[in-house]
C-alpha positions as CSV (number, residue, x, y, z in Angstrom):
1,X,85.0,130.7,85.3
2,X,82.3,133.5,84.7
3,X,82.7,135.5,87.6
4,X,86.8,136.0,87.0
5,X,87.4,139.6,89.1
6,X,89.4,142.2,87.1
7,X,92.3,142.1,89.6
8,X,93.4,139.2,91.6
9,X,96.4,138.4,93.9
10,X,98.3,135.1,94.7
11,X,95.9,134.6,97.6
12,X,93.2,134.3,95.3
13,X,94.4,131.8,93.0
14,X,95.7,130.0,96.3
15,X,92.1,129.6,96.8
16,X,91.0,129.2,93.1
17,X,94.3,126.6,92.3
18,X,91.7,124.1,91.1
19,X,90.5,126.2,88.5
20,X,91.6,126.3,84.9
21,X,93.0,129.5,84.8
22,X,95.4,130.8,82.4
23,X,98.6,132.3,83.3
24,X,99.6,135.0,80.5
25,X,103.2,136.8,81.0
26,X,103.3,140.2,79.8
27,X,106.6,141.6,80.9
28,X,107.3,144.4,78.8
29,X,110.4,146.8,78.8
30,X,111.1,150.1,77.3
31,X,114.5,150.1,74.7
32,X,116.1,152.3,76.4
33,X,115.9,149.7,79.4
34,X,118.1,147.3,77.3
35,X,116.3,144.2,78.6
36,X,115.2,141.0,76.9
37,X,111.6,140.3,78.3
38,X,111.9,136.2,76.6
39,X,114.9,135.7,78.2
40,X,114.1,137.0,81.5
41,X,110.4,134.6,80.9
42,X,112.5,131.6,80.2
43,X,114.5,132.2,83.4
44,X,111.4,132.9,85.6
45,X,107.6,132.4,85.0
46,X,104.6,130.9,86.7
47,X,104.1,127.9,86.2
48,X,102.0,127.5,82.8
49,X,102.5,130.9,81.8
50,X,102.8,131.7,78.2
51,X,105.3,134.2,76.8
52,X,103.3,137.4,75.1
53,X,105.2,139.4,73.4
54,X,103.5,142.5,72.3
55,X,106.0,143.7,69.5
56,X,106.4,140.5,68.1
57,X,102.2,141.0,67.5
58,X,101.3,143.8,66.5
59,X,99.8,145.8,63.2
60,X,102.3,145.8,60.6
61,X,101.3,148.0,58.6
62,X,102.1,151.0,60.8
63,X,105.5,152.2,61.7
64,X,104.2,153.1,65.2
65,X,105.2,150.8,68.3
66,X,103.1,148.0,68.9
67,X,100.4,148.7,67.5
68,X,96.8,146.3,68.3
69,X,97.0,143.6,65.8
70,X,94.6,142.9,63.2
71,X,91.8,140.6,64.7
72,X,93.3,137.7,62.8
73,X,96.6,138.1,63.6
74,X,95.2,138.3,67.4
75,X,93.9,135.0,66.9
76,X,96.4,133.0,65.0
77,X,98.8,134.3,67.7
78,X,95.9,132.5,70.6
79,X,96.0,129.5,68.8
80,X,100.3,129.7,68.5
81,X,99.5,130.0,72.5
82,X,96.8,127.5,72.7
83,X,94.3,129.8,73.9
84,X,91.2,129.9,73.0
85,X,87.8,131.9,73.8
86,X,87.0,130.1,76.5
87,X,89.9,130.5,78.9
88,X,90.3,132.5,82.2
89,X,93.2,134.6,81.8
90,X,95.0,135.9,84.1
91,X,97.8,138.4,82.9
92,X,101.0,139.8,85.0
93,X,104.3,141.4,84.4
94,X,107.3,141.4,86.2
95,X,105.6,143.9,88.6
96,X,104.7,147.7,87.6
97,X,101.7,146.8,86.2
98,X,102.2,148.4,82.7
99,X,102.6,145.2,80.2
100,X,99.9,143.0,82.1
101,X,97.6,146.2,81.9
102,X,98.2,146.3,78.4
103,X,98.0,142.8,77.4
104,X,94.4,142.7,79.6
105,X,93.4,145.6,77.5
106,X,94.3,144.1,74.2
107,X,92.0,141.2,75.5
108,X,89.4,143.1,76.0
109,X,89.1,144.8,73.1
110,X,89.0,141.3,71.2
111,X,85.6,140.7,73.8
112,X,87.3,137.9,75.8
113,X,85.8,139.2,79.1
114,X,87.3,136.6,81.4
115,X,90.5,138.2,82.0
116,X,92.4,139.7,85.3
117,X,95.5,141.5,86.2
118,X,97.4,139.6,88.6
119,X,98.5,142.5,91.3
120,X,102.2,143.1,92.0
121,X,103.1,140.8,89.0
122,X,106.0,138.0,89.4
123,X,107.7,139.9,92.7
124,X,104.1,139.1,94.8
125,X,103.9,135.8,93.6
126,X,107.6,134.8,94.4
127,X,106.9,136.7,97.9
128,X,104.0,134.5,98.7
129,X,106.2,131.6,98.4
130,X,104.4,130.2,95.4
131,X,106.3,128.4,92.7
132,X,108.3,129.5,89.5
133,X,109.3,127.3,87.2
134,X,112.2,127.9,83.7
135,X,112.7,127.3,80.1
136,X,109.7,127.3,77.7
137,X,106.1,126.6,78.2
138,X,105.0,123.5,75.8
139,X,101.1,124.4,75.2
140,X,99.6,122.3,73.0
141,X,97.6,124.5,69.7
142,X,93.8,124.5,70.8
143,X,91.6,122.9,68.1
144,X,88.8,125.4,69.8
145,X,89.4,128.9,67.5
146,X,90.0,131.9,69.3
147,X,86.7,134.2,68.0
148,X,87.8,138.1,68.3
149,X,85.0,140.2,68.8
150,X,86.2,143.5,68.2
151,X,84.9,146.4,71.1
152,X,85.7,149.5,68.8
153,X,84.5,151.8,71.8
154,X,87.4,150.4,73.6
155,X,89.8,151.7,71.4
156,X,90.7,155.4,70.4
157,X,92.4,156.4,67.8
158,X,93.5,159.7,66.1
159,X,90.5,160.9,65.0
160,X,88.9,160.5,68.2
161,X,91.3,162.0,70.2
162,X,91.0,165.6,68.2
163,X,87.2,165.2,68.3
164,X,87.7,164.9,72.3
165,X,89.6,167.7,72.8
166,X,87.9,170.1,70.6
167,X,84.3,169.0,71.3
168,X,85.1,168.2,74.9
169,X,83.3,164.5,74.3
170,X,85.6,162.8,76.3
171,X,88.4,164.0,78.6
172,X,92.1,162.6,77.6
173,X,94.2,161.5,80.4
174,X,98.3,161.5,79.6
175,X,99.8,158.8,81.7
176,X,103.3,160.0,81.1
177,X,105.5,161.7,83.8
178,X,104.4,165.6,84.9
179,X,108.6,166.6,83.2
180,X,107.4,165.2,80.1
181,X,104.1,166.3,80.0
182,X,105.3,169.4,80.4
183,X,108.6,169.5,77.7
184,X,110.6,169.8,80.4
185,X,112.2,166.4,79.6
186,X,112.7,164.7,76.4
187,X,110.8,161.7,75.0
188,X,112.8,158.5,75.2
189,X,111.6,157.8,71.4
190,X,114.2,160.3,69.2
191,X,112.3,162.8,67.0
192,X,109.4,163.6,68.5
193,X,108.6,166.8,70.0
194,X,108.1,167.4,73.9
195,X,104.6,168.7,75.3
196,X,100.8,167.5,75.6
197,X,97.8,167.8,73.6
198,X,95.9,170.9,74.1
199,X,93.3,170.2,77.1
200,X,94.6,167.3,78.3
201,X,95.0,165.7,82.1
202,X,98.3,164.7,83.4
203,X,98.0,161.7,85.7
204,X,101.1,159.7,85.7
205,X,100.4,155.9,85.9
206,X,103.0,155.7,88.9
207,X,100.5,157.9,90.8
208,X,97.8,154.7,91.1
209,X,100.5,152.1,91.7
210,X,102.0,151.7,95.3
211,X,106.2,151.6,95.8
212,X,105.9,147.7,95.7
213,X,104.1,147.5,92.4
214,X,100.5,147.1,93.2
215,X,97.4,149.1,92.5
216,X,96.5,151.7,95.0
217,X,93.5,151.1,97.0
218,X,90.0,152.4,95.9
219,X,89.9,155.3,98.1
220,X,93.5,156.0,97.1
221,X,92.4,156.2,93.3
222,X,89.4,158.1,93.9
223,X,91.4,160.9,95.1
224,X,94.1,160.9,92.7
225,X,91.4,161.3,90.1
226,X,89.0,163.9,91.6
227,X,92.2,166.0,92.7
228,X,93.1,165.7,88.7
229,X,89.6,167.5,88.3
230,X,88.2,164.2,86.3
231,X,84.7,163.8,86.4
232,X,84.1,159.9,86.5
233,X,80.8,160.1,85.1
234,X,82.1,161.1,81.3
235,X,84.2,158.9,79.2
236,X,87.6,159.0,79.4
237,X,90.5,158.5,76.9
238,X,94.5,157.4,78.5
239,X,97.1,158.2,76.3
240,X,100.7,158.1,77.4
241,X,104.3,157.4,75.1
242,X,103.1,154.2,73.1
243,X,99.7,153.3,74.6
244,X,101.2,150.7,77.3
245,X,101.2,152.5,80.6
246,X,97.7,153.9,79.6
247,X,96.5,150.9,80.2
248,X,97.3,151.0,84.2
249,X,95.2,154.2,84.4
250,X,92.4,152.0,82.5
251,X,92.9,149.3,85.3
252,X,92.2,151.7,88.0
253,X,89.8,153.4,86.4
254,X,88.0,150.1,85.7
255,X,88.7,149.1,89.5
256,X,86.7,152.1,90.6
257,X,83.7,150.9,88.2
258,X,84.0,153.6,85.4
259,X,82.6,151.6,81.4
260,X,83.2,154.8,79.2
261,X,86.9,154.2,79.1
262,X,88.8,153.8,75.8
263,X,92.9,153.7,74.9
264,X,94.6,155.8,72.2
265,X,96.9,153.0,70.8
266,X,98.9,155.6,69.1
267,X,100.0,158.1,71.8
268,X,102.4,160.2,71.8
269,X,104.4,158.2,69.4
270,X,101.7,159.1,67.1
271,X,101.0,162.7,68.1
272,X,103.9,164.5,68.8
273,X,105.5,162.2,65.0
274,X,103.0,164.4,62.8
275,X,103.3,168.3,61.8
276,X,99.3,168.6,61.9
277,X,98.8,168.4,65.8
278,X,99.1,171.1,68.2
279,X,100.9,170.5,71.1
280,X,101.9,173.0,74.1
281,X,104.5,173.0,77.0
282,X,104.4,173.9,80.5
């Protein structure tokens, strides 16, 4: 399916149902939520959905939180999947936005273009009346490879993010709430210090999503970011905690057609961990 849009709602694949599309499930929950995302996906998924679990793949080598794999990790885990390169995908969460918006990301970054965010997740699906099914999904291991192509420009990482704010190259976008942003609340991860990077944007990710989960309209969007004061002709880089919920602000970014958009995987996890990074409060 070439022409796959980057977000899509059950009315669409109503329409599309012939298709071979993909169904990815993304849930994701923070610790401190104390929620099994497998066990809730084994109690509730579309039908054909497969389970992906972002911390069981992830870079190793790094102590930070779910990390991007390693391109061949990324594609060993596709072929434990049975996806391969040539699959629509079509990712959702069990609404919020934030772990389909990150697994799309990860996606893209590996060049598989054919990927959407299903909007609203698993509560707009069950409330168009469309079917869920339980227990595990038996995909059979694709004998077609997954092939990553790596989009480094998708991806920011340290480096880049000091570069950005020093040389003003890029503007950084925190998705994280305006308390913590401003160390007026503390960080859910223990040890880390409260605040932002110097010259950063605070646009929390719940400011694009409506109260029933689902990405705000285009107009909506454009005047959450112009009130922000970002320009959306220069590239942009979306931090937040652990580089999930940056992703959303990618998705609407993307949805208003802005390219120059890249996420730094690290965060604040990354950041405010390390004794060489300014940070401020208020």
């Amino acid at each position: 399916m070439k022409n796959l849009p980057t977000l899509v709602t059950p009315e669409w694949w109503v329409q599309h149902a012939d298709q071979p599309l993909q169904f990815v499930d993304a849930r994701f929950f923070l610790p401190t939520e104390e929620r099994d995302a497998a066990a809730e996906f084994a109690q509730a998924h579309l039908p054909g959905a497969v389970f992906f679990d972002i911390d069981a793949v992830n870079d190793r080598s790094t102590p930070l939180p779910h990390m991007l794999p390693p391109p061949e990790a990324f594609c060993q885990f596709m072929h434990t999947l049975g996806i391969n390169s040539r699959d629509p995908i079509i990712c959702y969460d069990e609404g919020g936005l934030m772990g389909a918006c990150r697994v799309w990301w990860t996606f893209r970054v590996y060049g598989h273009e054919t990927v959407a965010v299903l909007d609203g997740g698993l509560p707009a699906w069950q409330a168009a009346g469309l079917p869920i099914t339980t227990g595990p999904t038996q995909r059979p291991h694709t004998s077609v490879p997954f092939i990553a192509k790596f989009h480094p420009e998708r991806l920011a990482v340290l480096a880049t993010v000091r570069a950005a704010l020093q040389q003003h190259s890029a503007q950084v976008i925190d998705a994280r709430s305006a308390e913590r942003f401003a160390g007026q609340a503390p960080e859910p991860r223990p040890g880390l210090r409260s605040g932002h990077m110097p010259g950063a944007i605070n646009i929390p990710f719940t400011d694009v999503i409506t109260p029933q989960g689902f990405l705000a309209d285009p107009t909506h969007l454009q005047a959450v970011f112009t009130a922000a004061g970002i320009d959306l002709h220069r590239p942009i880089i979306t931090s937040c905690g652990s580089g999930v919920s940056a992703a959303v602000l990618l998705l609407a970014l993307d949805r208003l057609g802005h390219r120059q958009l890249a996420l730094y995987d690290g965060s604040w996890a990354e950041w405010a961990a390390r004794d060489d990074t300014p940070i401020v409060q208020g």
